[in-house]
C-alpha positions as CSV (number, residue, x, y, z in Angstrom):
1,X,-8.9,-5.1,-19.7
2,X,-7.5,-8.5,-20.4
3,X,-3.7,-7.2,-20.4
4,X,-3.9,-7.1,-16.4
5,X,-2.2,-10.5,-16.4
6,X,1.0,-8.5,-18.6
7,X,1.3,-5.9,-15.7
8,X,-0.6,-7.8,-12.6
9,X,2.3,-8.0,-9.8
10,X,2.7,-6.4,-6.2
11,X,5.2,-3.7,-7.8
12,X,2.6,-2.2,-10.0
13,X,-0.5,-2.2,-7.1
14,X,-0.8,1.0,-5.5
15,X,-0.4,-1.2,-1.9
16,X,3.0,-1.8,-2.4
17,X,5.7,-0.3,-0.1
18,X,9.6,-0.6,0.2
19,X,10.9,-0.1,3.6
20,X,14.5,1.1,3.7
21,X,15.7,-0.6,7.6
22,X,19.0,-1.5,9.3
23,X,18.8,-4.9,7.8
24,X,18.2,-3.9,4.1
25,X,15.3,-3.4,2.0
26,X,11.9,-5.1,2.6
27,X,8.8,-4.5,0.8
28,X,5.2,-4.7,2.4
29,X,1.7,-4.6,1.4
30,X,0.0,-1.6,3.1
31,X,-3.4,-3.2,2.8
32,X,-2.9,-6.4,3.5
33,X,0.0,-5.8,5.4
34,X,1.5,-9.0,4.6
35,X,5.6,-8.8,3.8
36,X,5.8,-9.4,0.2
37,X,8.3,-9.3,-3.1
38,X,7.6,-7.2,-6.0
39,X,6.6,-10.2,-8.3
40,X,4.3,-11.7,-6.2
41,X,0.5,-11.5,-6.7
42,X,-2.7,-10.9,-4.6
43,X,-6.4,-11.0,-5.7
44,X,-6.5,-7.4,-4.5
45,X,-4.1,-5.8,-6.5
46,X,-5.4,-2.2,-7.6
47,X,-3.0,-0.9,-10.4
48,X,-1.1,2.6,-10.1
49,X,-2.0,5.1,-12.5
50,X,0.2,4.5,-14.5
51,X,-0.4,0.7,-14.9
52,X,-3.4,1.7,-15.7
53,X,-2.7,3.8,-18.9
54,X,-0.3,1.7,-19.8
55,X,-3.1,-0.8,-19.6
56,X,-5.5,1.0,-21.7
57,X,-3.2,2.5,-24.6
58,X,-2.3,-1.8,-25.2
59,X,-6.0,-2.6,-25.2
60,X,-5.9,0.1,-27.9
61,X,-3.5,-0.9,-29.9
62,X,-5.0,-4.2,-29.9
63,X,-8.2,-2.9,-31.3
């Protein structure tokens, strides 16, 4: 799936948390648990579900 790079951020991996706290919103990597932002990107990322058929129905329509 050469699309990845389209949808390959921390907001779309299935690691990525928000955390609602007294000094605002963070968000976190569960796995790595490293504090990150939703456009940054890790060689780990694993895609949600729905990344995923996203994923596949543009690898489609590029065929």
């Amino acid at each position: 799936m050469e699309e990845a790079g389209a949808f390959h951020c921390c907001a779309t991996c299935i690691h990525f948390r928000v955390e609602k706290g007294m000094s605002g919103v963070s968000y976190r990597c569960s796995r790595l648990t490293y504090e990150t932002r939703p456009d940054y990107r890790f060689q780990c990322w694993t895609p949600t579900e729905r990344v995923k058929r996203l994923m596949e129905a543009r690898q489609k329509q590029a065929e």
